[in-house]
N, C-alpha and C positions, 0 to 999 in steps of 0.2 A: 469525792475529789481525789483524782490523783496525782499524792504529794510527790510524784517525779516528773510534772509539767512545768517546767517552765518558762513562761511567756517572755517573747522578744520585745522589750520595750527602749523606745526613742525616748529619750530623756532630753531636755533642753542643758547644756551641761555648768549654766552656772548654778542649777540648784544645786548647788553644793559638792560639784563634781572638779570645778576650777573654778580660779577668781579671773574671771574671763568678760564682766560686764564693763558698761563703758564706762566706768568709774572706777575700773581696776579691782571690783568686790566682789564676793560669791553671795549666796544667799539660801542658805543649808534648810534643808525641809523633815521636820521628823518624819513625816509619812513617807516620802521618797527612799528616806535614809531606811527604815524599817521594809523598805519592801525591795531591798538590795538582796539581803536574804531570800526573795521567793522568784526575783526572778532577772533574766540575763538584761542587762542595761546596755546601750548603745550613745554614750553621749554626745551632744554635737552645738555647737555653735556656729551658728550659720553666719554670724555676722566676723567674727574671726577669719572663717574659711573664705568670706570670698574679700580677704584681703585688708580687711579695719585692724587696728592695732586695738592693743590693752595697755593704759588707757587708751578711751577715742573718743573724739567729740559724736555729740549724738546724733541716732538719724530718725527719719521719722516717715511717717504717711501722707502723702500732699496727693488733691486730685489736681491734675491739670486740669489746660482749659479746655480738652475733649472729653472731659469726664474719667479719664482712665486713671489710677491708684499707681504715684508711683513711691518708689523708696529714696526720700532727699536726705542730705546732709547738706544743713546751711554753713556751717563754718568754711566749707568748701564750696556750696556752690555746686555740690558733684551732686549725679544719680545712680544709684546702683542697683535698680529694680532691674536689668538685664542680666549683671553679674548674678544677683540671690538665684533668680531662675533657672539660669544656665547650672548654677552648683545643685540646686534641689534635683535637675534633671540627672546628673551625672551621681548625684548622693543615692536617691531613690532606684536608679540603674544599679548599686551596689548591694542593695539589701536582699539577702537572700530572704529573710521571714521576718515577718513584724508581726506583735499582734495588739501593737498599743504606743501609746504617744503620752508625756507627760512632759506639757511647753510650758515657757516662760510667760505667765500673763499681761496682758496690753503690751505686749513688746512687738513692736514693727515688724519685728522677722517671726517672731514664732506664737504670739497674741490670738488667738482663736476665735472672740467674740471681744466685742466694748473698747478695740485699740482707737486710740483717736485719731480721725483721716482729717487733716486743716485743708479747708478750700481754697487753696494757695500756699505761697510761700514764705506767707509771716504770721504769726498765731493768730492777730488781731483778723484774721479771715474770717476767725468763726468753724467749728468744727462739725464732724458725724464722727458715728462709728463703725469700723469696720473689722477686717482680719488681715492680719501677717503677712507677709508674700511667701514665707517659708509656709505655715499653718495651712495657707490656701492649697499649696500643692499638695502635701499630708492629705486632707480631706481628701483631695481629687484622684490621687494615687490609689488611697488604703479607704474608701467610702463606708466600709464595713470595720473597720479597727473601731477600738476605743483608746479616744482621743479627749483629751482632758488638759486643762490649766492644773499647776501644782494650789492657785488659791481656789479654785474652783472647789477645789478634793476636799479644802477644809469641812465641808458640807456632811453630814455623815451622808445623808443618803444616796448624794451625788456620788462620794466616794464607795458606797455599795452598790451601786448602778456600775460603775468605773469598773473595779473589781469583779463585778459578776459577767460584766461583758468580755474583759480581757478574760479570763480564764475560760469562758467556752469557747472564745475564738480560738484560743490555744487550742483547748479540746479538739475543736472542728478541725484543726491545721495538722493534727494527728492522724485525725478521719480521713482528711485527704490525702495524706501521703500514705494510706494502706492501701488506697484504691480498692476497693473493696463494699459489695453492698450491705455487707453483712457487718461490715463496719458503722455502715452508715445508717441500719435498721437499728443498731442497740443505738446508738445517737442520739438517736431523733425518740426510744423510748425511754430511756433515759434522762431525758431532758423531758419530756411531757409535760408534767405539771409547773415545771420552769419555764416552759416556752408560752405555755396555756396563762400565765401570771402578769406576764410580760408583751401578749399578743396572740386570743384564741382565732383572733383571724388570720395569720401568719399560723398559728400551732396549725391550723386545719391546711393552711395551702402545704406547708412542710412534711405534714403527712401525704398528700397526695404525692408529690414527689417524689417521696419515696418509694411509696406502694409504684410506680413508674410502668404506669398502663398502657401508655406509650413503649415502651422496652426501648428505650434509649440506651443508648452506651454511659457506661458511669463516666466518664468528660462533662458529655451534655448534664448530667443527672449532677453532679455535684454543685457546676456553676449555677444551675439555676436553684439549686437549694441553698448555697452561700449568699446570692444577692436576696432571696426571701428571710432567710435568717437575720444576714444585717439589716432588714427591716423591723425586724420582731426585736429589735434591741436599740431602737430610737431613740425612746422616750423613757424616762424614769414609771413604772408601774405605780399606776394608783392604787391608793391602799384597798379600795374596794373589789379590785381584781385579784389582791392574793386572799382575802377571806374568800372571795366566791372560788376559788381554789381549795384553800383550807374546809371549805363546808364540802367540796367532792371530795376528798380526802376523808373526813369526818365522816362520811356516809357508808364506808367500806366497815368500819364495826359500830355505828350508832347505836343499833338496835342491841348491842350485846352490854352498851353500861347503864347504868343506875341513874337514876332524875339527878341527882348531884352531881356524878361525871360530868355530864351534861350541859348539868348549867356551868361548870369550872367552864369546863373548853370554850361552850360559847363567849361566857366573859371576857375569855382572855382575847378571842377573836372580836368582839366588840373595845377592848382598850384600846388594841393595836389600830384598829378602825378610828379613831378621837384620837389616835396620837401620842399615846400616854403610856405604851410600854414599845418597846422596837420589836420588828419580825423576828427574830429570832426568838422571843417567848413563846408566843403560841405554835411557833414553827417544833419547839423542844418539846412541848406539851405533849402534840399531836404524833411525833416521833415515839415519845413513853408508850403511844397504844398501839402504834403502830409495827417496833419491838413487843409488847406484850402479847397480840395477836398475830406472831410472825405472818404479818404480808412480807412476804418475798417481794413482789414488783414494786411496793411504795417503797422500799428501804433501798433500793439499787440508784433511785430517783436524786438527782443532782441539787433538786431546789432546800435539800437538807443543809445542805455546806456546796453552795456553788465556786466560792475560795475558798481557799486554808483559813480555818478557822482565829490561827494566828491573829491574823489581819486583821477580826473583827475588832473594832474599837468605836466605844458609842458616843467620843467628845465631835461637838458638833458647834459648827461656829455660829449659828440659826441664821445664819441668809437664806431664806428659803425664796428670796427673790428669785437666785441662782439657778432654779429648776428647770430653766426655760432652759432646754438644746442649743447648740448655736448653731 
């Protein structure tokens, strides 16, 4: 990991940036606050900019009666789901680089999954759930960012998911501005056993791409290796995909330790499998052999520290409901 990246992140700005919500409050985040140090923040309140005061009476998600998601405010009677748009057009036309988002949850404007949409325009409608009208653009802009709720983060593994995506897209936004293939060959080998943990069917199309049998121009070669990459970074990795990583790992000095090495490593790759110590143990384990036996190519390898180590923290709020992507 290299500690002079840092990543452009969209902050929603009443976590703790201004008391800017519709009740005139902020609502301060330790993780947010803690990750002000690693990287450049961009705060914004979409609901301010296109003209709500501090305080403001609320607004919210109402489907009409064609079905379409608009943004109401009942105390007015008003709709502003044309103004949010117009400003997200004109907001995201401003952004030179992004390489992550960290919105307010179930909030109207920047709510990413589980905002509540009322089937009309009095509660007694009856509700769904949907997303934001600001959150919606986000996605539709930056499809490949990581994009995350600040309650969402409480999650540990969500928030290492979070964290491991935002920092290679940074990576990769490096890559891209070298233009260069030989940029993009250490990348993609470097990232290997991280890509292969996270998506061995993505790690193989990624490498084709590379290898670029075609002799594409790096334009073509890059975009279509960012839209497969942002594939290979979906979904949170199942634990059984980073041990069957950790076992190719493992395979490069097996044969060189003792029946008790051995059974150490495996164990610890079987705890982390049940849940019951975090990756980062067997990750540290397999690293001690890996310095001991200088492999050169496993140590260069990203999946060691894919953030700043800083950042690791293993309190975890157990909603593991939460896993699901939105």
């Amino acid at each position: 990991m290299d500690k002079r990246q840092r990543p452009q992140v969209v902050v929603s700005k009443c976590i703790g940036f201004d008391a800017c919500r519709y009740n005139g409050q902020t609502l301060p985040d330790k993780f947010v606050d803690k990750l002000k140090d690693y990287v450049d923040y961009y705060p914004v309140c979409a609901e301010v900019e296109i003209g709500l005061g501090v305080p403001r009476n609320p607004i919210r998600l109402v489907m009409d009666e064609a079905g379409a998601t608009v943004l109401y405010q009942p105390a007015s009677d008003s709709e502003y789901t044309q103004a949010m748009i117009d400003f997200g057009e004109v907001y995201f036309d401003r952004l030179e680089a992004v390489d992550g988002f960290i919105l307010k949850g179930r909030s109207p404007s920047c709510g990413i999954k589980d905002v509540k949409v009322y089937l009309g325009k009095t509660k007694v409608a009856g509700s769904v759930k949907g997303q934001g009208i600001f959150a919606a653009q986000a996605f539709k802009r930056y499809p490949h960012a990581a994009i995350e709720e600040e309650g969402r983060l409480t999650n540990f593994r969500i928030r290492e998911h979070f964290l491991t995506k935002l920092y290679t897209m940074c990576s990769f936004r490096q890559v891209a501005k070298a233009a260069t293939m030989a940029a993009l060959v250490k990348f993609q080998a470097d990232n290997k056993y991280l890509l292969m943990a996270y998506s061995q069917k993505e790690q193989k199309v990624l490498g084709q791409i590379v290898a670029n049998h075609e002799k594409l121009v790096f334009d073509q070669v890059i975009k279509h290796y960012k839209e497969h990459l942002g594939k290979a970074f979906i979904r949170i990795p199942r634990y059984r995909n980073y041990v069957n990583v950790m076992m190719h790992i493992f395979g490069y000095f097996s044969d060189s330790l003792s029946s008790g090495e051995k059974t150490f490593i495996l164990d610890s790759f079987e705890k982390y499998r049940n849940g019951k110590i975090p990756l980062s143990v067997p990750l540290n384990v397999l690293k001690t052999y890996v310095i001991r036996y200088n492999e050169g190519y496993l140590l260069e390898q990203t999946i060691w520290a894919p953030f700043p180590e800083e950042l690791m923290d293993l309190s975890d709020s157990g909603k593991m409901e939460d896993l699901v992507d939105p």
